[in-house]
N, C-alpha and C positions, 0 to 999 in steps of 0.2 A: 046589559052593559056593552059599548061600545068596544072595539078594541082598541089600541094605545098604539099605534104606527106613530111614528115619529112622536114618539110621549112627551109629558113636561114630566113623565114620572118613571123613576128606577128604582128598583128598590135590590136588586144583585150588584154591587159593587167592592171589588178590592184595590187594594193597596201595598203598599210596602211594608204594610205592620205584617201581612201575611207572603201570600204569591201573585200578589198584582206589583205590577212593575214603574207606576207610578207612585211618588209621595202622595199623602193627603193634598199637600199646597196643588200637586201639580195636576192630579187630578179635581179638585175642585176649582182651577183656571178651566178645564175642561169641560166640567160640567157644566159650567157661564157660557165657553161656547156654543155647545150645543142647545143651549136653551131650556135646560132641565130647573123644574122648581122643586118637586120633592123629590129626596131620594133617599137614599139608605146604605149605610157605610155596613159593609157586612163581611168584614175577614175572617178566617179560619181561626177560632179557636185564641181569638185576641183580640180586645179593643184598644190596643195601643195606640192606635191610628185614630181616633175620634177627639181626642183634644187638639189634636194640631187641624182637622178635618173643621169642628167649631172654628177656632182660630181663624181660618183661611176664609168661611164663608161670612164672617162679620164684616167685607166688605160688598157683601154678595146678599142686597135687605131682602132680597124676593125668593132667594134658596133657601128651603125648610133639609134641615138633615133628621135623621130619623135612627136611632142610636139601636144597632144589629148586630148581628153574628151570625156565624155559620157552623154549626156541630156537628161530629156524624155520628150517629149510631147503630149496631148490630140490631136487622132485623133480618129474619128466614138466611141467616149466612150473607146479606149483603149489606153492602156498604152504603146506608142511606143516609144523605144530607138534608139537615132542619137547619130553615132560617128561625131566627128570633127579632121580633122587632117592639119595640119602645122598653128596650131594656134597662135596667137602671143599676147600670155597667160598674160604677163605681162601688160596689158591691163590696165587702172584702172577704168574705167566704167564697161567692160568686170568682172573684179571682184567682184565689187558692186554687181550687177549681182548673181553669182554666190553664195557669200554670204547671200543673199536675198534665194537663194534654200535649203542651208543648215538649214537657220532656217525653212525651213516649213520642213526637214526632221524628226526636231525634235519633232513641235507637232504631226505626222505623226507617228510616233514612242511610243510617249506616249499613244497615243488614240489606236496603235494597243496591245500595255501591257496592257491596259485594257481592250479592249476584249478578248485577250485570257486570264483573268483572270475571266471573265463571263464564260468560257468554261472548267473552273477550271485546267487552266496553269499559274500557277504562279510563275512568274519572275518577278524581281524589275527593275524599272526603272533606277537605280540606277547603278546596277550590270549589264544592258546594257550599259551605259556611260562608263563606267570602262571597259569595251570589247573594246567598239569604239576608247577608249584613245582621241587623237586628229582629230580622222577622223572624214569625214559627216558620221552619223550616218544612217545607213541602214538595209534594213529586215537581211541582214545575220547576223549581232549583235543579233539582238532579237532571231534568230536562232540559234547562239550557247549559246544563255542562257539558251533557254531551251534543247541544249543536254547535258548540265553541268546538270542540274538540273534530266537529266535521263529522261526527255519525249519523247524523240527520240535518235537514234543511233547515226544519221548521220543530219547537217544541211538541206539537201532536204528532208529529208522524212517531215519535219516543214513546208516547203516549199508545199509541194503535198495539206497536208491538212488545213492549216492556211494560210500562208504567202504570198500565192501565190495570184498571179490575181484575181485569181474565188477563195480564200480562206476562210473558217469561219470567220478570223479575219483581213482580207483585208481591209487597210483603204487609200485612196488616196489620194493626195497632189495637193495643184494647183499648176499647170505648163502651161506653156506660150502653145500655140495653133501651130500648123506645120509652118504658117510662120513667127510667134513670134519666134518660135526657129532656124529656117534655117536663119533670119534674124539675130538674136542675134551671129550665127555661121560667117556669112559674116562679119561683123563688127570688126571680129578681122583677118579674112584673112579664115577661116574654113572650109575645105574642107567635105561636109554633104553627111555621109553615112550610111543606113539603117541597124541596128542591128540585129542581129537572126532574121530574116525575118519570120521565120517559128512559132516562137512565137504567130503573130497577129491573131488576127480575123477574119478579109481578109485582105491577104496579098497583094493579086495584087489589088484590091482595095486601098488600105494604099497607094502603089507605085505609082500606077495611078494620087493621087491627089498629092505625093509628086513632083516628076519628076519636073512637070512644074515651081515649087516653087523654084528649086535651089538643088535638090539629084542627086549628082552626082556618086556616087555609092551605094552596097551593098553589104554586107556580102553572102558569094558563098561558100567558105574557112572554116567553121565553124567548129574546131573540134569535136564537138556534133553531127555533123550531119554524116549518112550513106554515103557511095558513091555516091548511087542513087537518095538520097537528095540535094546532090551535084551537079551533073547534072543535075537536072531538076531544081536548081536554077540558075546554068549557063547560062541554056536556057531564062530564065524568066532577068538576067541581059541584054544580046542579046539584046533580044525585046525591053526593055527601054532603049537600050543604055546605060547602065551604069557600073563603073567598078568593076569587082566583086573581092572584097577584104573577108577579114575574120581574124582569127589567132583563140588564143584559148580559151579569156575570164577566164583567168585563173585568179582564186582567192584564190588557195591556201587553200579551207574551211577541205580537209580532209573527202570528198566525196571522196565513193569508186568507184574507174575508174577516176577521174577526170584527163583528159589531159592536161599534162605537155605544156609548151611552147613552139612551134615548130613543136607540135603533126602536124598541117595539119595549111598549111596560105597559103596564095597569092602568085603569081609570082612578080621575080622582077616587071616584064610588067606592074603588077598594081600601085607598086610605083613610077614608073616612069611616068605612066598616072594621078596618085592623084596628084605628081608634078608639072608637066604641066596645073593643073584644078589650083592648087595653083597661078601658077605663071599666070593665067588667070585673077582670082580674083584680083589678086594685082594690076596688070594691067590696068584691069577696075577701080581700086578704086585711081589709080594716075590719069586717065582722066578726074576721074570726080570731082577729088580736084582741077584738072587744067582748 
């Protein structure tokens, strides 16, 4: 497979349902500009964002949206993100679900305003709700409260020294375990794919125990990533068999460099392989209704 340099295809994409700083409408005018056909609406722990996301691209006949999400779950002590894609969102346990995530983001959130006010960064819990508006509430909220407030430029530099995984005021959340959540991905049709790969702690370790549990791809495509980062995660999907998807995790935060939509994603090939994994799942889960 070719790689996706300036792709018609994304498949990491947020919004304002979560910690992307665009609406659905407004990034999917974006989308149109940059020339993307398929792509994949994929917020944290919410599909609120995909009906207005629908909406906005039924003027839009040659954009395919691709109905995702973003989960994380505890594996070896870290913090690993699974995309899910052709999911059949409208669910209503599948929601339940969901909703149940959003409130631990919030104590999760509050308990991290408090430490970083022990580190004497103070921002209100308050004035992060009012960032978040309707969204799950997430670090990049708390991250631009405090670049309002002038303790950083930019939302990642918050990120480098607080926010982050290994951060002063890192606080973590329960979340469901690798097959609590590749599980929870099945049950609605979910096709489970390994996020930033390059993020974990061991990484082919992470894959190793996922693979067998139901991961059917991974992020290869990453616009984050170098070339050569590139590559040698191609090689490492190869090995596990898996398909190596990506796009550009675009959130809109106003980080300097941040890659537009488009920047680098997947070949068709892969969408058309998540498909078929899709229409696998389905398949199975009619056999065993019958």
């Amino acid at each position: 497979m070719s790689s996706g340099i300036g792709s018609r295809v994304d498949l990491h994409l947020h919004t304002t349902a979560s910690d992307g700083r665009l609406s659905p409408t407004e990034l999917v005018a974006l989308l149109k500009t940059q020339g993307l056909e398929t792509v994949s609406i994929s917020d944290h722990d919410t599909t609120e964002g995909l009906a207005e996301t629908y909406a906005a691209a039924k003027e839009i006949p040659n954009l395919r949206i691709i109905p995702g999400i973003e989960l994380s779950a505890d594996i070896f002590d870290d913090d690993v993100h699974i995309l899910g894609y052709f999911i059949r969102y409208e669910d209503s346990d599948f929601q339940a679900v969901l909703k149940e995530y959003r409130w631990g983001r919030v104590g999760r959130g509050k308990a991290m305003v408090e430490k970083l006010a022990s580190f004497g960064l103070d921002v209100s819990w308050e004035r992060v709700q009012e960032i978040a508006g309707d969204a799950a509430i997430g670090r990049p909220h708390i991250a631009m409260a405090l670049v309002e407030k002038g303790y950083f430029k930019e939302p990642r530099e918050a990120f480098d020294e607080y926010l982050g995984n290994e951060g002063l005021a890192y606080v973590d959340r329960e979340k469901k375990g690798p097959q609590g959540t590749l599980d929870l991905l099945s049950s609605v049709g979910g096709v489970a794919v390994l996020a930033h790969p390059t993020y974990l702690k061991d990484m082919e370790a992470t894959i190793g125990q996922l693979k067998p549990l139901g991961l059917v791809g991974m992020e290869v495509y990453y616009a984050q990533y170098p070339p050569e980062t590139v590559l040698e995660l191609a090689a490492l999907a190869r090995k596990y068999d898996l398909i190596p998807c990506g796009g550009s995790d675009y959130h809109g935060m106003g980080n300097w460099g941040e890659p537009l939509p488009g920047t680098l994603g997947p070949p068709l090939e892969s969408v058309r392989a998540l498909e078929e994994a899709a229409d696998k799942l389905a398949g199975g889960r009619q056999a065993n209704a019958g």
